[in-house]
C-alpha positions in Angstrom: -27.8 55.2 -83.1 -29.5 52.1 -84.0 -28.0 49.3 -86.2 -27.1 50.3 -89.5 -27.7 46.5 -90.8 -30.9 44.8 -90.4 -31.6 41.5 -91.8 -34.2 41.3 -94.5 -36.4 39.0 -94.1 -37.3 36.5 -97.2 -39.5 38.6 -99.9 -39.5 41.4 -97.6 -39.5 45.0 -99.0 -36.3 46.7 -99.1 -35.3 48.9 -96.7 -32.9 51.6 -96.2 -31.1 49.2 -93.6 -30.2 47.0 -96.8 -27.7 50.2 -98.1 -24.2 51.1 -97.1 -25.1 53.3 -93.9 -21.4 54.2 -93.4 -20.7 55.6 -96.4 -23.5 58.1 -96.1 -22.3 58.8 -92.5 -18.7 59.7 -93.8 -20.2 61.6 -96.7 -22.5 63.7 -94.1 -19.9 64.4 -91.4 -17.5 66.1 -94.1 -20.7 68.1 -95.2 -21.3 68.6 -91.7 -17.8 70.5 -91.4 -17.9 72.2 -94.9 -21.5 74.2 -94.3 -21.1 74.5 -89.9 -24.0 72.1 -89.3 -25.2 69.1 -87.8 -26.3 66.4 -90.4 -28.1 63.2 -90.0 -30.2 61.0 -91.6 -33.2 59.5 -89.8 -35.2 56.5 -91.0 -39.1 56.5 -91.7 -39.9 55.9 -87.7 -37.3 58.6 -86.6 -34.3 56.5 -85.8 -31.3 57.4 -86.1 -29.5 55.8 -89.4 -26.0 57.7 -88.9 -24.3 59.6 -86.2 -24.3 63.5 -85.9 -20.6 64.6 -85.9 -19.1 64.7 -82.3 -18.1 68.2 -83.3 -21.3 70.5 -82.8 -21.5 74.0 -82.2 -21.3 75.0 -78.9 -25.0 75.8 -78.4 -26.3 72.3 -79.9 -23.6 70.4 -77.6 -24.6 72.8 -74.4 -28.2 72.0 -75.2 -27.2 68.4 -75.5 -25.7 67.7 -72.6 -28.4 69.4 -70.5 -31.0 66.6 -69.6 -34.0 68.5 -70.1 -32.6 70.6 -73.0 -32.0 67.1 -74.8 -35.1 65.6 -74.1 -36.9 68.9 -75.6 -34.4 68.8 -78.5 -35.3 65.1 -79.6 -39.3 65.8 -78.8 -38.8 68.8 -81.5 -37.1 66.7 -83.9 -39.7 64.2 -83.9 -42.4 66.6 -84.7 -40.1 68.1 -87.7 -39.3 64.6 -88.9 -43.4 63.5 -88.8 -44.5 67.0 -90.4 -42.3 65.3 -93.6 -43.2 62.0 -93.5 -46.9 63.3 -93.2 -46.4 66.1 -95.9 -44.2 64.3 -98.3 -41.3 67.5 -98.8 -38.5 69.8 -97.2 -39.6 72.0 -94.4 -37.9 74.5 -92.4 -38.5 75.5 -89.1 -37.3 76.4 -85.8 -36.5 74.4 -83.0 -37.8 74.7 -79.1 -34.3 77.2 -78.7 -35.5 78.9 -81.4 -32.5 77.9 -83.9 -32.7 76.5 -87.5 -33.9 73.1 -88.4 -34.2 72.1 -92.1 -35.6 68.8 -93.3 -35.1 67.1 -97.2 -37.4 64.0 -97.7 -34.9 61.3 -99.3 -37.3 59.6 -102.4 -36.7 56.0 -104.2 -38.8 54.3 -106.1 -41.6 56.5 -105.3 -41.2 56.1 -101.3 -40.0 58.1 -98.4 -36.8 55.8 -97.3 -35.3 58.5 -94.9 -35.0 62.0 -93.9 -32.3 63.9 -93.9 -31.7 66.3 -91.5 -29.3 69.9 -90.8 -29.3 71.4 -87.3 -27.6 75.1 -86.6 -26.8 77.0 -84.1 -28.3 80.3 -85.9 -31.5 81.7 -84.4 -34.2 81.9 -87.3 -35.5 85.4 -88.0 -38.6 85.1 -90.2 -40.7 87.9 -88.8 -42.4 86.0 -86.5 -42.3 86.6 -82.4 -41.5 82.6 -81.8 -38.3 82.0 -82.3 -37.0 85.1 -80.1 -40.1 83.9 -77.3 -38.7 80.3 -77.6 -34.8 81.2 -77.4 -35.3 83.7 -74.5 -37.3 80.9 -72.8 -34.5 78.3 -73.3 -31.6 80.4 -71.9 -33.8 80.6 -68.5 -34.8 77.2 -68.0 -31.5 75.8 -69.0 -29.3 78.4 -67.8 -27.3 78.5 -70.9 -24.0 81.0 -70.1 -23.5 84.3 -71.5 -20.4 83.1 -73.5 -22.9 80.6 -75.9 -25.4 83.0 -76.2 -22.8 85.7 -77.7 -21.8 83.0 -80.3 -25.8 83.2 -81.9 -26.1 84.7 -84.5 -29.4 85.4 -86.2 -29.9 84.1 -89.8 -33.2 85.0 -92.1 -35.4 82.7 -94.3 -34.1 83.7 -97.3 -30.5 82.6 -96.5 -32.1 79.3 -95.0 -33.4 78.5 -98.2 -30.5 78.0 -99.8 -29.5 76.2 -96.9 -33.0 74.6 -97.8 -31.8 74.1 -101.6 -28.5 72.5 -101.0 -30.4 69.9 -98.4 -33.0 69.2 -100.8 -29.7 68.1 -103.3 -27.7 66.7 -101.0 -31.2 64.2 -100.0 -31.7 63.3 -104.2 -27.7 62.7 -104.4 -28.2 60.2 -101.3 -31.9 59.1 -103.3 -29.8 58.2 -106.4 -27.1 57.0 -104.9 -29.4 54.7 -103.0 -31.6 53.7 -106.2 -28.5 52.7 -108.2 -27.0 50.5 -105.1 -30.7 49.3 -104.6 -29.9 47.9 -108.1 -26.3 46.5 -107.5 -28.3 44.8 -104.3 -31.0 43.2 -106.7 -28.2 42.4 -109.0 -26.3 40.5 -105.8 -29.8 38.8 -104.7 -30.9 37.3 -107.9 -26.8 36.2 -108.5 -27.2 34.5 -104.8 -30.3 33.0 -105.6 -28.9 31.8 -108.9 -25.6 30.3 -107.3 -27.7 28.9 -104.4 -30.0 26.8 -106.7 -26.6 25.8 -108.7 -25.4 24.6 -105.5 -28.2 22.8 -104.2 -28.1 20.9 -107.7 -24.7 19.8 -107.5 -25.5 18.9 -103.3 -28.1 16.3 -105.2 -25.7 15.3 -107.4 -23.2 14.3 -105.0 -25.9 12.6 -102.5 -27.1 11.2 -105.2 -23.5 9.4 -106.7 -23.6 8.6 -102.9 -26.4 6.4 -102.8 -26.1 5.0 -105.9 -22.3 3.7 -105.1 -24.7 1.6 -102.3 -25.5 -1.7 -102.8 -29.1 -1.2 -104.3 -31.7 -3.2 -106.2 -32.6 -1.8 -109.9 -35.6 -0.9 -108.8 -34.4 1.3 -106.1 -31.9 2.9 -107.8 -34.6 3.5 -110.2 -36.6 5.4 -107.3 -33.6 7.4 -106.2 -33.0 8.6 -109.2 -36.4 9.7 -109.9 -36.9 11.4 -106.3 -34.1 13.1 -107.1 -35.6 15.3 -110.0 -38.7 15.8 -108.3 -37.8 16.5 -104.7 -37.4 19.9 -103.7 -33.9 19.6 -102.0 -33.0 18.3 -105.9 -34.3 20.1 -109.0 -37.6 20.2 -107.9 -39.7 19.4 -111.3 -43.3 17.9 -110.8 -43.1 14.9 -112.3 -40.6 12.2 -113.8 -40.6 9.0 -115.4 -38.1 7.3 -116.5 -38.1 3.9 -119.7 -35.5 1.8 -120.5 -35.0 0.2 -123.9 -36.1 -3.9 -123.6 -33.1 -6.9 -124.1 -34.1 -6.9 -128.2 -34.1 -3.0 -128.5 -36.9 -3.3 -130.0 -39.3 -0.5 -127.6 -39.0 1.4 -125.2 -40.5 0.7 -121.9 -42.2 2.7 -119.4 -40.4 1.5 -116.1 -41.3 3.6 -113.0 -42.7 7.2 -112.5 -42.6 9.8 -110.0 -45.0 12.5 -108.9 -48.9 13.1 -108.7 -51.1 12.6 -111.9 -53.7 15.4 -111.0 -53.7 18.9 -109.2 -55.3 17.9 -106.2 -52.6 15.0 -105.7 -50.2 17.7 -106.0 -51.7 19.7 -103.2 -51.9 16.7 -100.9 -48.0 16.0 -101.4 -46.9 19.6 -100.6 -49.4 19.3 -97.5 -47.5 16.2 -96.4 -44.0 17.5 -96.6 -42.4 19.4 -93.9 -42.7 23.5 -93.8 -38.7 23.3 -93.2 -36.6 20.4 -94.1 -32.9 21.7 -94.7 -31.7 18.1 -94.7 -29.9 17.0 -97.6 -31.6 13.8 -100.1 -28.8 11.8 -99.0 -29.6 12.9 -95.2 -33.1 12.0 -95.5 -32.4 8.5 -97.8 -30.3 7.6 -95.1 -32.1 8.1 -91.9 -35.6 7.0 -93.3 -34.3 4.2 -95.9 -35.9 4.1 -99.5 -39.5 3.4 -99.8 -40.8 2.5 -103.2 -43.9 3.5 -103.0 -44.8 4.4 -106.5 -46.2 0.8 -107.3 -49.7 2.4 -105.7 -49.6 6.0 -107.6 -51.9 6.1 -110.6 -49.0 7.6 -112.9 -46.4 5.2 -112.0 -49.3 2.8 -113.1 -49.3 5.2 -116.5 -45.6 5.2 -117.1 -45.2 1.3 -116.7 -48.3 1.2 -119.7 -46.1 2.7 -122.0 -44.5 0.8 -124.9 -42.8 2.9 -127.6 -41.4 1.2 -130.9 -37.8 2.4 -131.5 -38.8 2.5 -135.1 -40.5 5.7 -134.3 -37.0 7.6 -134.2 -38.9 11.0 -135.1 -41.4 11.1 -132.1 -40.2 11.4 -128.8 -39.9 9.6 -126.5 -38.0 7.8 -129.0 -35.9 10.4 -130.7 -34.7 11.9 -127.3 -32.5 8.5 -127.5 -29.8 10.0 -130.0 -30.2 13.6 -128.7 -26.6 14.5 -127.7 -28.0 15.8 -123.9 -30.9 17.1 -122.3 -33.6 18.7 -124.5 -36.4 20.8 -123.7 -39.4 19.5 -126.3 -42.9 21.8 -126.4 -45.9 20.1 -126.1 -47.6 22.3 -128.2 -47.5 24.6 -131.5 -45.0 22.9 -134.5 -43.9 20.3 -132.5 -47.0 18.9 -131.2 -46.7 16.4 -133.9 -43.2 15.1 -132.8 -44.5 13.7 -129.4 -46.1 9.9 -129.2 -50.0 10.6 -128.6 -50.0 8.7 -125.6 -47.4 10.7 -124.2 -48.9 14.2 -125.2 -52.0 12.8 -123.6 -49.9 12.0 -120.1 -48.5 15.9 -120.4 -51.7 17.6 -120.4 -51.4 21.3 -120.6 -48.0 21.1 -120.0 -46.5 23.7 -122.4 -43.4 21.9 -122.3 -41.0 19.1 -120.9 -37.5 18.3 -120.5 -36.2 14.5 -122.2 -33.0 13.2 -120.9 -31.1 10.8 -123.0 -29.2 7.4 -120.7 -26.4 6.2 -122.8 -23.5 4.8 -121.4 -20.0 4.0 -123.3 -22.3 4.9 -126.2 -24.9 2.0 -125.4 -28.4 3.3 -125.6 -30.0 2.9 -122.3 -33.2 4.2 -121.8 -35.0 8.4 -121.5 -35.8 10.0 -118.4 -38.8 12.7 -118.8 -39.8 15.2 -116.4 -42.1 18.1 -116.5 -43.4 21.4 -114.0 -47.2 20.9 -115.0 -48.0 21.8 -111.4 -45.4 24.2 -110.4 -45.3 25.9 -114.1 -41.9 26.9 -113.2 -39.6 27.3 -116.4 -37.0 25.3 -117.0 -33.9 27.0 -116.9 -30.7 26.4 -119.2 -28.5 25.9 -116.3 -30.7 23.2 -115.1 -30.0 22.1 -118.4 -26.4 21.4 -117.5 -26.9 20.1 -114.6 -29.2 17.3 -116.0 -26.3 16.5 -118.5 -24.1 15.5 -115.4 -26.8 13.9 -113.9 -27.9 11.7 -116.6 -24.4 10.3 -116.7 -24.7 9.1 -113.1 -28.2 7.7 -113.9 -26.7 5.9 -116.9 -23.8 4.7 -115.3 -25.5 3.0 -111.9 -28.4 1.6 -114.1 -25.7 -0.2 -116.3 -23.8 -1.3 -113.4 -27.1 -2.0 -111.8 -27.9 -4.2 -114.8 -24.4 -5.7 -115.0 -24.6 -6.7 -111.1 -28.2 -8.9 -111.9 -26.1 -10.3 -114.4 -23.2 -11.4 -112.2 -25.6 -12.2 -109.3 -27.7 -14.5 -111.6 -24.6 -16.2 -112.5 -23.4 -16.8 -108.8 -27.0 -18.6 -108.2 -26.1 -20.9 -110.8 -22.6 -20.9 -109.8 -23.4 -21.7 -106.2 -26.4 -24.3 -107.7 -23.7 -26.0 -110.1 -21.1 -26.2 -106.6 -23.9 -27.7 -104.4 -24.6 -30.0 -107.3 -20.9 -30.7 -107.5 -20.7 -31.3 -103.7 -23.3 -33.7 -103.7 -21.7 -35.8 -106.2 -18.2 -35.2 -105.0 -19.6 -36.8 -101.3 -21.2 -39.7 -103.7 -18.5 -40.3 -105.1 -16.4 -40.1 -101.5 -18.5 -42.5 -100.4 -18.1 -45.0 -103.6 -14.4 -44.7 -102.9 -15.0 -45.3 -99.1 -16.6 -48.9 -100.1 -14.3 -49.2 -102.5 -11.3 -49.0 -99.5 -13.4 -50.5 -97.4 -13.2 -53.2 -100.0 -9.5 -53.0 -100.0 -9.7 -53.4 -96.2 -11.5 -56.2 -96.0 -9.5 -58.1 -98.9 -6.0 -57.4 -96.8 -7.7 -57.9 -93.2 -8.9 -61.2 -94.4 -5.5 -61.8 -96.1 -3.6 -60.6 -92.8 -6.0 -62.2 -90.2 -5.7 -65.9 -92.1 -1.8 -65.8 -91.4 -2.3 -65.4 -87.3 -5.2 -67.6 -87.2 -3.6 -70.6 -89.0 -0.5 -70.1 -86.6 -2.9 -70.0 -84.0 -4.2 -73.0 -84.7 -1.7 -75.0 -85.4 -0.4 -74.4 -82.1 -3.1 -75.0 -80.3 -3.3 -78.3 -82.4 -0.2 -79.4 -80.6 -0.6 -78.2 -77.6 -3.8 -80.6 -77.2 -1.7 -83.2 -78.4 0.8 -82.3 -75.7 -1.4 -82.5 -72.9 -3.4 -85.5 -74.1 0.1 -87.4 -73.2 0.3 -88.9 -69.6 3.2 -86.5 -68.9 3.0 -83.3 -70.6 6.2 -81.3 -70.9 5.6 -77.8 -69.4 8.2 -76.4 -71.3 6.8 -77.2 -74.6 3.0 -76.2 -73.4 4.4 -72.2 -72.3 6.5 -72.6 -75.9 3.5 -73.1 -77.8 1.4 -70.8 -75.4 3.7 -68.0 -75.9 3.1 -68.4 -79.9 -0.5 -68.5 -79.4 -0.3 -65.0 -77.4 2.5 -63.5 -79.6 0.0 -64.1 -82.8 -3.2 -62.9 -80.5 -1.0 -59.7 -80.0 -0.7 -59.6 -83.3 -4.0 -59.7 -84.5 -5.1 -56.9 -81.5 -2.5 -54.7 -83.3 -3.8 -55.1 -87.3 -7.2 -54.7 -85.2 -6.7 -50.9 -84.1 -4.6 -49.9 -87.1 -7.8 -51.2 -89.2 -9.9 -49.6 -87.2 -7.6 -46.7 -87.0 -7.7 -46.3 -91.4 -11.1 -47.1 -91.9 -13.0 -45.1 -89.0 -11.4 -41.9 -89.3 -14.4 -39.1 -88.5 -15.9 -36.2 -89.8 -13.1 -33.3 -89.0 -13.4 -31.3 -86.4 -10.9 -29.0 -85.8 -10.0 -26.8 -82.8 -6.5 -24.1 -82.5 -3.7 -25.9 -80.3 0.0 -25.4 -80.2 1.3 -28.0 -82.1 4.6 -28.3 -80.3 2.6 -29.2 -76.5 1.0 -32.2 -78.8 4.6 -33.2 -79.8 6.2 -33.2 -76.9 3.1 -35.2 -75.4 3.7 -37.8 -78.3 7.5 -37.8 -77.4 6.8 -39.0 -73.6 4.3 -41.3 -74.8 7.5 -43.4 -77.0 10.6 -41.9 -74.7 10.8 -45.6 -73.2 10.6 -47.6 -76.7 13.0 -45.1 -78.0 15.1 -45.7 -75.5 15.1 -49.3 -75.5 16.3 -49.1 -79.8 18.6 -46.9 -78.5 17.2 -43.9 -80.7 18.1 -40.3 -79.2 15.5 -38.0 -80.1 16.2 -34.2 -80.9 14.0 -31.6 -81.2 13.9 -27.8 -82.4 10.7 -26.0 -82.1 10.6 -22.3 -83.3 8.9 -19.9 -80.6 6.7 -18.2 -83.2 4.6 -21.0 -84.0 1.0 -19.8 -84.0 -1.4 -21.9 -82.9 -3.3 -24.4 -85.7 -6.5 -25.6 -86.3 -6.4 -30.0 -85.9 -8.0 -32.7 -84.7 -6.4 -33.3 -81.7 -6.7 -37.2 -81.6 -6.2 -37.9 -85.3 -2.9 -35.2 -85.8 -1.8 -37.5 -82.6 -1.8 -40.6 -84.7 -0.1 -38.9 -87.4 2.7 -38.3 -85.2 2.8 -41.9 -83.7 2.8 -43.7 -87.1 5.7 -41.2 -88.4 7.8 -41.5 -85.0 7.2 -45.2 -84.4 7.8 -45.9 -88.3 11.4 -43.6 -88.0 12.1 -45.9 -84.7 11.3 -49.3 -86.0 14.0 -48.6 -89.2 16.9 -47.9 -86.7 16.8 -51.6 -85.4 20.7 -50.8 -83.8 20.1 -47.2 -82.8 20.3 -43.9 -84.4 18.8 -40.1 -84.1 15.9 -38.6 -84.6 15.5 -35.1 -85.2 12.3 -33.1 -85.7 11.7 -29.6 -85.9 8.4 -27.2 -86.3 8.9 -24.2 -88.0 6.7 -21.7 -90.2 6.7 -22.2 -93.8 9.1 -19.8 -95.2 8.7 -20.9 -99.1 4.9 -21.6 -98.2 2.6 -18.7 -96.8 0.5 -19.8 -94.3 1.5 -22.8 -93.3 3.8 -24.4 -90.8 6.6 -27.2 -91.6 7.1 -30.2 -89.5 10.0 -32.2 -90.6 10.6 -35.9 -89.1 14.6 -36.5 -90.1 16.1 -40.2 -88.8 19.2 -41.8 -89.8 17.3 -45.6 -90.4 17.4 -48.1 -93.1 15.8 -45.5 -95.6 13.7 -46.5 -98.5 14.1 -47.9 -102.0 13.4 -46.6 -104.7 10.8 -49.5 -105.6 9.0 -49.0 -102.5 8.6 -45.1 -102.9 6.5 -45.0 -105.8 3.9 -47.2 -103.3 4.5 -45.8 -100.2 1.1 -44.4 -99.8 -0.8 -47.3 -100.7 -3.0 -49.2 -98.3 -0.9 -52.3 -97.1 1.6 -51.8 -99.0 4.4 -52.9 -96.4 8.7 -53.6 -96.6 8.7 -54.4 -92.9 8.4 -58.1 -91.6 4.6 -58.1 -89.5 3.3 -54.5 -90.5 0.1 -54.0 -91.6 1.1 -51.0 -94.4 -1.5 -48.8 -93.2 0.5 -46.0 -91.0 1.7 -43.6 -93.6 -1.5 -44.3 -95.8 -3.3 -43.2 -92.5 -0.8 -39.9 -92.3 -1.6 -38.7 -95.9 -5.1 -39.6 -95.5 -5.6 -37.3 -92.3 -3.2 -34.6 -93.9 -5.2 -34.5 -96.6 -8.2 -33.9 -95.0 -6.3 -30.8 -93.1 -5.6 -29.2 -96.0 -2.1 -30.1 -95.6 0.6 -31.7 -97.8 3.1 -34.6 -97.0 6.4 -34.8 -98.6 9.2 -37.6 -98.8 12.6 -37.8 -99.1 14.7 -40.9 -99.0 17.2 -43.6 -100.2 18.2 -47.0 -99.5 20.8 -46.7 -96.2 20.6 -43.4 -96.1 17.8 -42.5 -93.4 14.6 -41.0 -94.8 12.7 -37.3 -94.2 9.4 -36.8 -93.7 7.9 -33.1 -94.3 4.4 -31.9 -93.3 2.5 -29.1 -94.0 -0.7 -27.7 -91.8 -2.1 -24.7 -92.7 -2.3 -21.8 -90.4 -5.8 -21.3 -90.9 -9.3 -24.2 -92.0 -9.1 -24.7 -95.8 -11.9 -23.0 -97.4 -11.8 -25.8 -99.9 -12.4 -29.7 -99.4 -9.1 -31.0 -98.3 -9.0 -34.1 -100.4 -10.0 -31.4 -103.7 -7.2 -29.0 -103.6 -6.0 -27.6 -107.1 -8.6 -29.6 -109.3 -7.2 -33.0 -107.8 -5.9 -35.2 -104.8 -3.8 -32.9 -101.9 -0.9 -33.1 -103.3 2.5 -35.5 -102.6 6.2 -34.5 -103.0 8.3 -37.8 -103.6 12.0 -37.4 -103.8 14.1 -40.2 -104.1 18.3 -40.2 -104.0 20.6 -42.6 -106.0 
């Protein structure tokens, strides 16, 4: 038996194939047993569409089995089963054994879909000398045993036609029952088709809230949303166009528009697309990008033409803005007078077209039209719904879309008004530059002129001293010693000038900032030693590495330890740790901790300030140096102290580069922390 399901193929005919074969076949094998014969249905070529029943009479198997008795048996069912097809009704004749075969046509819809069959093992008496001839000619050639030939009986034609009769019923109960699932199938295809085109719709709908949450221009979010109406994987309307109401809501504007203005440009696009393209919109968006093209098209050109007052609230376009959803308007008939001229004109014979309010949060947005002047498809009521969901989306990304220009527009300026801002903030840098630089000069002229007048002096006497006729050699390396202590001297204000006033442009790279404190701490070991200072030192192991200036962060360290040393003149202790912020994210602590002099409270209100000194011969520039690099690290510098009771110095480096100018952090100067104990 062949297949009892073969596919249809798209707007094929039905076919018998497209029935429930197996319940016929259960139906016709208890039939088979009731009446004692074999009963079958073949299809309009002569295949088989059920199964005989396994259990045949004894004659028909015996005949079966036999190869040549088979072959004969299938060439004479053939000719029965083309005699009907050929004459259209139920026939009855005799096999080449010479038994009963009756055939029944089975009609629907005015069409042969199968013929059913009824095989016996009764030898057919209807006066004629054939049968007999035929079944005495089978026993010899197939050797058929005596036992099987006494179980033949002989039947005439009038008790075969009832047999005929209850055939010829049987094959209309199988037609009707075949007509009214024929139905149920049609039923089941159009319901198919209908869900399929509902499902497609809401496939566009989710590509198409799936490119709009991209990162689009207006006017390509325009385009997508247009190219969704019209594309066939979307709801597949001819044309759209789509106007937004201007800034003063005064009119409505013709924006962009979709689709071919004549018949022939209609043609030409269906030409150009693929014959099979089961790739989704957002498939295709993604792989080939989004060209707007519609710039070139002669009804894009239309569409941005158009200006519609809003004081026109009767005429559509206009009044499709406070329609509730979608709306279906006729181009013709009563409400021919309710559509804008210019826009009838643009519809041409179009019977019809579909207007799709944008509002969003109740805002008026703008009207999407579309229309099947090509296609003259209908436009259905569930596509009706769908285009309510739809021209929420389209709302909702043009708003945002709108919003976004907005915001972008006002990050230009933003970004304009911070270059603008940086340029004066580095003019103003510079005026303070020459304005320390000022400072500098004033105090190196005021320190320098000390030194120099010692230095002169002495070397005043010490020509005096060896104009004499025996100069005393003591006195000479007395004053020469001066001389050289005060040269010292000035070498040292020198580099810590130098030092303040030429610090560079900050450059930063990640080290470990405990390897460039313990290389500070062998570079001072000796003088440390020699004040009797003992230095301790607790470094966390999680430190991760920061981003400095090497040389600079070096100097920091110097003036901080060197500063701690020089204020225990009979000894003391040093302790300094590096830690990460706990109180601070994202930064790490250093803390500097001696057991000196300490600081008054006087002093600590200046302690910052450019040579502003309480120690004998120093310049006043270290710590003024150390806030002025922390600063530009993006750090913080903290002080804690009181007269004779040692002093504490904190630092804090951030983890990563400042994304802000280090000497503008928090509308101001990087900030200080003074703490001073009574």
């Amino acid at each position: 038996m062949v297949s009892l399901m073969k596919k249809k193929k798209h707007n094929e005919e039905w076919s018998i194939y497209d029935l429930d074969l197996l319940s016929f076949e259960r139906i016709l094998k208890k039939a088979s047993l009731g009446l004692g014969q074999t009963l079958f249905l073949l299809d309009t070529e002569g295949n088989f569409l059920t199964s005989p029943p396994p259990d045949r009479p004894p004659f028909c198997k015996y005949v079966l089995d036999h190869k040549e008795g088979s072959f004969r048996c299938r060439e004479s069912l053939y000719k029965g089963h083309k005699r009907v097809m050929e004459e259209g009704k139920s026939s009855i004749f005799s096999c080449h054994a010479g038994m009963v075969k009756v055939t029944a046509p089975v009609w629907v819809e005015s069409r042969i879909v199968a013929v059913l069959n009824g095989c016996t093992s009764q030898l057919l008496d209807d006066g004629s000398p054939f049968p007999q001839k035929k079944f005495r000619q089978a026993i010899l050639d197939l050797a058929i045993p005596q036992k099987i030939i006494e179980g033949i009986h002989t039947v005439s034609k009038e008790e075969v036609s009832k047999t005929m009769e209850l055939l010829v019923a049987m094959a209309k109960l199988i037609a009707e029952t075949s007509a009214e699932n024929l139905r149920t199938l049609q039923q089941i295809d159009e319901a198919t088709r209908h869900i399929k085109r509902q499902n497609e719709k809401l496939i566009t709908l989710y590509d198409l809230n799936q490119i709009l949450q991209s990162p689009l221009s207006l006017d390509e979010k325009l385009f997508v949303i247009l190219t969704s109406l019209t594309a066939p994987q979307g709801f597949g309307f001819s044309r759209a166009m789509l106007l937004l109401l201007n800034e003063n809501m005064t009119h409505l504007e013709g924006k962009m528009g979709v689709g071919p203005s004549t018949q022939e440009e209609a043609l030409m696009t269906k030409k150009k697309r693929p014959a099979k393209d089961e790739r989704s919109l957002f498939e295709k968006i993604r792989k080939q990008g989004i060209p707007i093209e519609t710039g070139n098209s002669p009804f894009d050109e239309l569409t941005r033409s158009f200006s519609f007052p809003t004081r026109e609230k009767k005429k559509f376009p206009v009044a499709a803005l406070f329609e509730k959803g979608p709306v279906v308007v006729a181009n013709r008939g009563e409400q021919k007078n309710r559509v804008h001229p210019d826009l009838r004109k643009t519809m041409g014979n179009t019977t019809s077209f579909v207007a799709i309010p944008l509002i969003e949060n109740e805002t008026l947005i703008g009207v999407i039209i579309a229309d099947n002047r090509f296609s003259r498809k209908k436009i259905e009521k569930d596509t009706l719904q769908m285009l309510s969901i739809f021209s929420h989306q389209a709302a909702t990304a043009i708003s945002n879309s709108k919003l976004y220009s907005v915001l972008q527009e006002k990050i230009f300026q933003l970004v304009d008004s911070n270059r603008q801002l940086h340029k004066a903030h580095t003019r103003l840098m510079q005026m303070e530059r020459f304005s320390v630089m000022g400072t500098v000069a004033a105090g190196v002229a005021h320190e320098i002129k000390n030194p120099l007048n010692a230095i002169v002096i002495y070397l005043e006497l010490l020509k005096k001293e060896l104009e004499k006729e025996t100069p005393e050699k003591e006195k000479i390396a007395e004053k020469l010693n001066v001389v050289g202590q005060e040269i010292e001297r000035l070498s040292d204000m020198t580099t810590e000038f130098l030092s303040y006033s030429n610090v560079p442009h900050l450059v930063t790279t990640p080290i470990d900032i405990r390897i460039l404190l313990n290389q500070v701490l062998r570079f001072i070991r000796y003088q440390a030693k020699e004040k009797n200072v003992i230095i301790r030192k607790e470094f966390s192991k999680s430190i991760p590495d920061i981003p400095v200036s090497h040389k600079q962060m070096k100097q920091v360290f110097l003036n901080i330890i060197l500063n701690a040393i020089q204020a225990m003149p009979k000894g003391g202790e040093l302790e300094i740790s590096a830690k990460t912020a706990r109180k601070r994210k994202g930064f790490i602590e250093i803390i500097f901790s001696d057991t000196g002099v300490g600081i008054g409270k006087e002093a600590m209100v200046h302690i910052f300030e450019p040579f502003y000194t309480t120690r004998r011969g120093g310049t006043g520039l270290g710590l003024s140096f150390v806030d002025k690099v922390i600063k530009e690290h993006g750090g913080e510098v903290g002080i804690e102290s009181a007269k004779g009771k040692g002093a504490r110095v904190n630092l804090f480096l951030p983890i990563r580069n400042p994304e802000v100018e280090p000497a503008d952090r928090k509308g101001g100067k990087a900030q200080r922390r003074y703490r001073h104990e009574i």
